[in-house]
Every structure is written in structure tokens, then in C-alpha cells.
N, C-alpha and C positions, 0 to 999 in steps of 0.2 A: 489586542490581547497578546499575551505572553506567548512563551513553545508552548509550555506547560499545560496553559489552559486549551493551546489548539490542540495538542494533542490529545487533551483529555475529550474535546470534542468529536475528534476524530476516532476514538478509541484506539488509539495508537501510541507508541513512545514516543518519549520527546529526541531521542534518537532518529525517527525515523522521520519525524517531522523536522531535524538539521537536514537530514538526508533530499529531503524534498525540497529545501532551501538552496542547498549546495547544486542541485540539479537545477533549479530552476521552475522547478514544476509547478514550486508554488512561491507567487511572488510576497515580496515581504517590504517591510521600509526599517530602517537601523535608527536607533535615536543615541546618541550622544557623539562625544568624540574617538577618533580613533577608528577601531569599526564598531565602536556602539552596542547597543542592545536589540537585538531582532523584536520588531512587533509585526504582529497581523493584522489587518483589519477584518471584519465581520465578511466585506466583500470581495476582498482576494482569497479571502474560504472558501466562500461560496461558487467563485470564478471556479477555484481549482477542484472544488465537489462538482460543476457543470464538465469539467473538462478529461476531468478522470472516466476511463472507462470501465463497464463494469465486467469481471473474468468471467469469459465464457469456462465452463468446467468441460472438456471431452466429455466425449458419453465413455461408458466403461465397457474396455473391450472382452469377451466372454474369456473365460480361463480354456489354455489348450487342453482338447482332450487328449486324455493318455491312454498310450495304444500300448499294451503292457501283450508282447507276442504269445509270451510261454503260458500264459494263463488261457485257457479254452472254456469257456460260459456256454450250458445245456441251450 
């Protein structure tokens, strides 16, 4: 398949899918001369969907309370 259509797979840009090209992260094979045209196969998608990890999110930290001196509460 194309960037295009990986990415559209991916729901990502086709930027972002050179970007994973360029890293390595996802492997690719070139066809023509020169440096060619990047293709993907179905199963080096799939490799780099097995290999990718998924973001852990922190938990969210509570907001500081504000210790406000000059004000006095009954």
C-alpha cells in the first residue's frame, strides 16, 4: 500500500507515517529506481501496530490548594 493509504489507516498523516519510515519504526520496501516509491505491506503494518505501545496517560495530579493568609473563614 501507499503512505497515503497507511496513513489513512493509521488515522495519521502521511507526514507522520515518513516520520516512522525515516525512524525505522516502521519497516517499508521502495520500488523503482533511485530511491523509488515507499510501499507498505499489510504485514509490516501490522508488525509495527504489534510493536507500537500503547500511552499510558498519568493519573492527574489534584490542583494546589490556595492558602490565601489575609482572608479569615467563620
Amino acid at each position: 500500500m501507499r503512505v497515503r493509504e497507511a496513513a489513512a489507516r493509521l488515522e495519521v498523516s502521511p507526514a507522520t507515517v515518513y516520520a516512522l519510515v525515516a525512524s525505522g519504526r516502521l519497516r517499508c520496501y521502495r520500488v523503482g529506481m533511485g530511491r523509488g516509491c515507499i510501499r507498505i505491506s499489510d504485514d509490516q503494518l501490522a508488525a509495527y501496530l504489534e510493536s507500537a505501545e500503547p500511552v499510558a496517560r498519568p493519573a492527574p495530579t489534584p490542583a494546589p490548594r490556595l492558602r490565601l493568609k489575609h482572608l479569615r473563614l467563620p
